[in-house]
N, C-alpha and C positions, 0 to 999 in steps of 0.2 A: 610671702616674700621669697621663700626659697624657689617656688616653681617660676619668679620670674626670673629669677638669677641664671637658673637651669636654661631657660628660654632663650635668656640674653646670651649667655656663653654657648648654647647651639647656634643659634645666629651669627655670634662674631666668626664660631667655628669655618660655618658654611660660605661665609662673607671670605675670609682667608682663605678657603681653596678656591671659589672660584678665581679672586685674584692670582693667584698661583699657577692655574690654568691659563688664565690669559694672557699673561706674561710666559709662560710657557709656548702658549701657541703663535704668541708676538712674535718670540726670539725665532722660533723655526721658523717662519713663513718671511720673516724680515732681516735676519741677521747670518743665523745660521744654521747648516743645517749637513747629517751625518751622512756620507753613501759610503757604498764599496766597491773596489774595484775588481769586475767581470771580465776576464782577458788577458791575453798577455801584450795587447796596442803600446803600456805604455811604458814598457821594460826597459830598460835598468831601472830608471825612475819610480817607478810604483809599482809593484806585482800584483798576481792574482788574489784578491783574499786581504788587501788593505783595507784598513777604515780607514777613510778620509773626512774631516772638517770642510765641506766647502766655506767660504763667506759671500754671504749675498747680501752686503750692505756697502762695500766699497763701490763696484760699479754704480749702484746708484749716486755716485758724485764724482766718478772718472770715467772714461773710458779703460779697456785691457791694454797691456802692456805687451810689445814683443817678448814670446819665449814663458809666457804667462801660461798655467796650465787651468783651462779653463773647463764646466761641464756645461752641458746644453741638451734640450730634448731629441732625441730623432725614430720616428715610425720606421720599425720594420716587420715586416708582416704583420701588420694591422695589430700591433702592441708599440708601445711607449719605449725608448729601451734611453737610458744619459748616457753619451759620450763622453770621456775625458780626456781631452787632445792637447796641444799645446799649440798658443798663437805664433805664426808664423811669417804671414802677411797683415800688412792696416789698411786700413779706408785709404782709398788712394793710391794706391800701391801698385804694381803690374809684378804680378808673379810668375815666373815657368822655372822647369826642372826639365834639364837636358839626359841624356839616357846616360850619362857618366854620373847620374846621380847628384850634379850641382845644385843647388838651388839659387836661383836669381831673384833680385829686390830691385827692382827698376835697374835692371839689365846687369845691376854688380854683385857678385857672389857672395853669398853670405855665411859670415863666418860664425861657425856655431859647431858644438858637438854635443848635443843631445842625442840624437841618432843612433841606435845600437849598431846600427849599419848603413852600408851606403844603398842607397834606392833604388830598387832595379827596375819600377816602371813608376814614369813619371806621371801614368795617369790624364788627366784632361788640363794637367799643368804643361803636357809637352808643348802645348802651343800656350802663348802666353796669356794671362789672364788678368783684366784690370778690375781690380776691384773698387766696388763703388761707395758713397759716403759712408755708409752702414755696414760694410760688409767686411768679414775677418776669414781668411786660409789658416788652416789646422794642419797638423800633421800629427800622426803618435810619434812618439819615440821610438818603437820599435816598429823601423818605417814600413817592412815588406811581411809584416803583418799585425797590419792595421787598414781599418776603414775611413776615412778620412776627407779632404777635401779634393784628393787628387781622385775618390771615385764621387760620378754622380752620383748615386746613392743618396750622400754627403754633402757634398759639393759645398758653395760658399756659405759661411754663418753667419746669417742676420745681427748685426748687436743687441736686439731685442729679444732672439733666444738666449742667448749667452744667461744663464743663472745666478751662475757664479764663479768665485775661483778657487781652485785647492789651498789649502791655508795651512793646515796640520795635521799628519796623521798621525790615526791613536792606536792604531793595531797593525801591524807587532808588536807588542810592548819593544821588544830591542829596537823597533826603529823611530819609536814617539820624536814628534819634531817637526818644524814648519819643514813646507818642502818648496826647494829651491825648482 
């Protein structure tokens, strides 16, 4: 009697971690899930050396939002590397950026100061760009050094890379907190 007790309480044991795992592997692959931020792209906003929360379950029932800081996969030299940029242009949109560093949104200038500074090359936005049903314009914040949508490299982002979007960072401790 005692060795099946032993049995049964190893079983229930191994029955509750794998559940534990799975729910674990859920929430990461479906909800949420932790990076950091490699660079200075997207300064003031986020530094080098942040932990960030993305959340990858709201876009599966909206689309992103203007000014939305989003991450997404991009090959360079034949490795993986997530970008974290911020939406700028939407589906449907016509984008350009004049050499005075404007940004245009179907032809009217957009008011915003995310920007650590003004743009000193507008990239493949000098000429105007229509973006099409699917498709999203990035910028970092810290415009004149970051890679982005204004180089090809980069260039437009499908909505079906888009992963996710920044939601909370946890590291600096001093700076814990959703980010705007």
């Amino acid at each position: 009697m005692k060795e099946k007790k032993i049995t049964t309480e190893i079983l229930s044991t191994i029955i509750y971690i794998i559940i534990v795992l799975l729910i674990t592997f859920l929430i990461v692959t479906f909800v949420v899930q932790r990076t950091t931020v490699e660079g200075q792209s997207m300064e003031v906003t986020l530094d080098n050396g942040d932990n960030l929360m993305l959340d990858k379950l709201t876009y599966r029932f909206k689309n992103p939002n203007r000014f939305e800081i989003i991450v997404f996969p991009h090959m360079m030299e034949n490795e993986k590397m997530f970008y974290i940029k911020r939406v700028i242009g939407l589906p449907g949109e016509t984008i350009r950026i004049d050499w005075e560093g404007n940004i245009y949104i179907n032809g009217q200038i957009l008011k915003e100061d995310y920007g650590k500074e003004i743009i000193l090359d507008p990239g493949i936005a000098e000429k105007e760009i229509e973006l099409g049903e699917n498709e999203y314009f990035v910028l970092g914040d810290n415009r004149n050094h970051s890679s982005d949508s204004r180089d090809p490299s980069v260039g437009i982002i499908e909505r079906d890379e888009i992963m996710g979007r920044v939601w909370i960072r946890i590291y600096p401790l001093n700076k814990i907190g959703a980010v705007r």
